[in-house]
N, C-alpha and C positions, 0 to 999 in steps of 0.2 A: 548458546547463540543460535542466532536463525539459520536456514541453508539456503541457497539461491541455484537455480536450476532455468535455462530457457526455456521458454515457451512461446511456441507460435499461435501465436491467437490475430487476426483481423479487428485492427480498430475504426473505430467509426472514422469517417473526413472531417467531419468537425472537430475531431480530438488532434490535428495537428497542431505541434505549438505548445500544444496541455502535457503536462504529466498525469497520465492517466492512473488512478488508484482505484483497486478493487478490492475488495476485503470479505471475504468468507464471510457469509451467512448462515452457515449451515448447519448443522445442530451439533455437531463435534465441536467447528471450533465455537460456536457460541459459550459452548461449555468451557471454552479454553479463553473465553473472553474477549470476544468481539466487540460486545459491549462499550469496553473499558478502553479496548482502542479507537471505537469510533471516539468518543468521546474525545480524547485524547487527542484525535488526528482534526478534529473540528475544531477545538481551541487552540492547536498550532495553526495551523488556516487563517482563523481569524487576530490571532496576535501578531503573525508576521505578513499579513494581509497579502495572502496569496490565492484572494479568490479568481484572480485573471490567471495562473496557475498553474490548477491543480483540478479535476474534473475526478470528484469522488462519489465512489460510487460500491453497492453492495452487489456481491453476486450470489448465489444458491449454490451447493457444494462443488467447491474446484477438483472433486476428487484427490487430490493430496492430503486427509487426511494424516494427522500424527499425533503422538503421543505427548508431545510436550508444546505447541500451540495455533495460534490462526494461520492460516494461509492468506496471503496479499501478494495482489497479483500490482507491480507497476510498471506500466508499458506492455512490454514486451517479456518482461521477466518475472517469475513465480519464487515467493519465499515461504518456506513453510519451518514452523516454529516459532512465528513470533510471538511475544508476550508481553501482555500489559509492564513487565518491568524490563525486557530490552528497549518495548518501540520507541523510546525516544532517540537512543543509539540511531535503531532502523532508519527512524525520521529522518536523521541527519545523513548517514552514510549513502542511503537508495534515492531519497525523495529529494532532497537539498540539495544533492548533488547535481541529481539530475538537472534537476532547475538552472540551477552555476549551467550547468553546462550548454543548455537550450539557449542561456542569456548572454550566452559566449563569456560566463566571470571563470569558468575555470577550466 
């Protein structure tokens, strides 16, 4: 499974309201399949039409590197290990949640 870890990072003003997603770029987790999760995370987006949302976006190496997968950073919090066969799990537990909760549903 993935890990979750805080991280303080400053977001843009316009991202208030969004759940912000970032997703490793970098050449580790490329290799661990960045790939497969954009892909993945652009045709949840678009099936549950959550482009009012979700403000996604790539970033260049979050230094978390690891051995078992991508790093995705959303909001405010940093998960490292993701992989093309959790993210959908992810999608639901980090991002979906989130959303529920920005939308006051959960």
């Amino acid at each position: 499974m993935y890990k979750a870890e805080r991280h303080a990072c400053a977001l843009p003003a316009e991202s208030e309201g969004f759940t912000v997603v970032q997703i490793c770029v970098g050449s580790s987790c490329h290799l661990k399949g960045t790939a497969v999760i954009v892909t993945k995370i652009n045709q949840l987006i678009e099936e549950r039409h959550l482009e009012n949302d979700v403000i996604l976006s790539g970033s260049f190496c979050a230094g978390k590197c690891n051995r078992e997968g991508v790093t995705i950073q959303v909001d405010d919090d940093m998960f490292t290990g993701v992989t093309p066969e959790t993210f959908e799990v992810f999608f639901e537990e980090e991002i979906m949640a989130r959303i529920g909760r920005k939308a006051g549903l959960a």
